[in-house]
N, C-alpha and C positions, 0 to 999 in steps of 0.2 A: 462481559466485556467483548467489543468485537475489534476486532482486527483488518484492518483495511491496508492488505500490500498490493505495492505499486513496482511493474517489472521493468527495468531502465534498459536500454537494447545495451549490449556488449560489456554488461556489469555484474557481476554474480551474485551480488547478493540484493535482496529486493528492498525498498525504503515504506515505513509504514509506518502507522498512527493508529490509533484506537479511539473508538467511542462508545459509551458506558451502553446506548439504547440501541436496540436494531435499523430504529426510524433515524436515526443520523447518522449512523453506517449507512445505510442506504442512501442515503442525501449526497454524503458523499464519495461513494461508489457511480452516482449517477454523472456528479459533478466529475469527475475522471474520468466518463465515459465524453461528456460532450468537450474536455478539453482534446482527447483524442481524435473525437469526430470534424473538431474545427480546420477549415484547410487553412487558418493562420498561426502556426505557431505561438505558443502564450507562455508565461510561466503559470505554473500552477503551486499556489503554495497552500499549504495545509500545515496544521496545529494536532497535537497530541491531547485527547481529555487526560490522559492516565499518566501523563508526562507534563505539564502546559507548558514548563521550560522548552520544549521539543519542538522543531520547526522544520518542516520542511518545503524546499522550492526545488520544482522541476520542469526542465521546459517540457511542453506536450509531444514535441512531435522525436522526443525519447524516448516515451511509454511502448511500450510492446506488451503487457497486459497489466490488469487489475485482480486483485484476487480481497472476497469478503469472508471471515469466519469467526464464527464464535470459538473465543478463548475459555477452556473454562480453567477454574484457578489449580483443579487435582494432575490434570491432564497439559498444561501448557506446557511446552516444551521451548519456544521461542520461534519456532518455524510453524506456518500454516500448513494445513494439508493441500497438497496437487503438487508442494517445492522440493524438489530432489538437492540433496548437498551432492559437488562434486568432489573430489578430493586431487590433484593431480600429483602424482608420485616423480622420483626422483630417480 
């Protein structure tokens, strides 16, 4: 399973979806890449394979980055690798 998170500017936690094959991770990996590239804002909505209930819509020019990784099932933790949790204390 891979894991496809999407980074929303001034939001802490990132929105993501998965797909079972590398090649449709990638598909849409790329697709996230040209809604970012567009100079017209758009929504971008994307669907979960590992969820179908699961839906997500984002406008593009929120994205601050994309992040791809294989989930595997011993080692998932619920967070991708590169994403720091913050904590802020009291």
């Amino acid at each position: 399973m891979f894991s496809i998170d999407i980074i929303v500017k001034n939001t802490p936690v990132s929105l993501s979806v998965q797909r079972k094959l590398e090649a449709d991770a990638e598909t849409v990996y790329q697709q996230v890449l040209e809604a970012i590239r567009s100079p017209q804002p758009q929504i971008l909505e994307l669907t979960c394979e590992k969820n179908p209930e699961k839906k997500v819509a984002v406008l593009s020019s929120e994205i601050s980055g994309v992040v791809v990784a294989q989930k595997s099932g011993a080692a998932s933790t619920g967070r991708s690798p590169g994403f720091v949790t913050m904590m802020a204390t009291e």
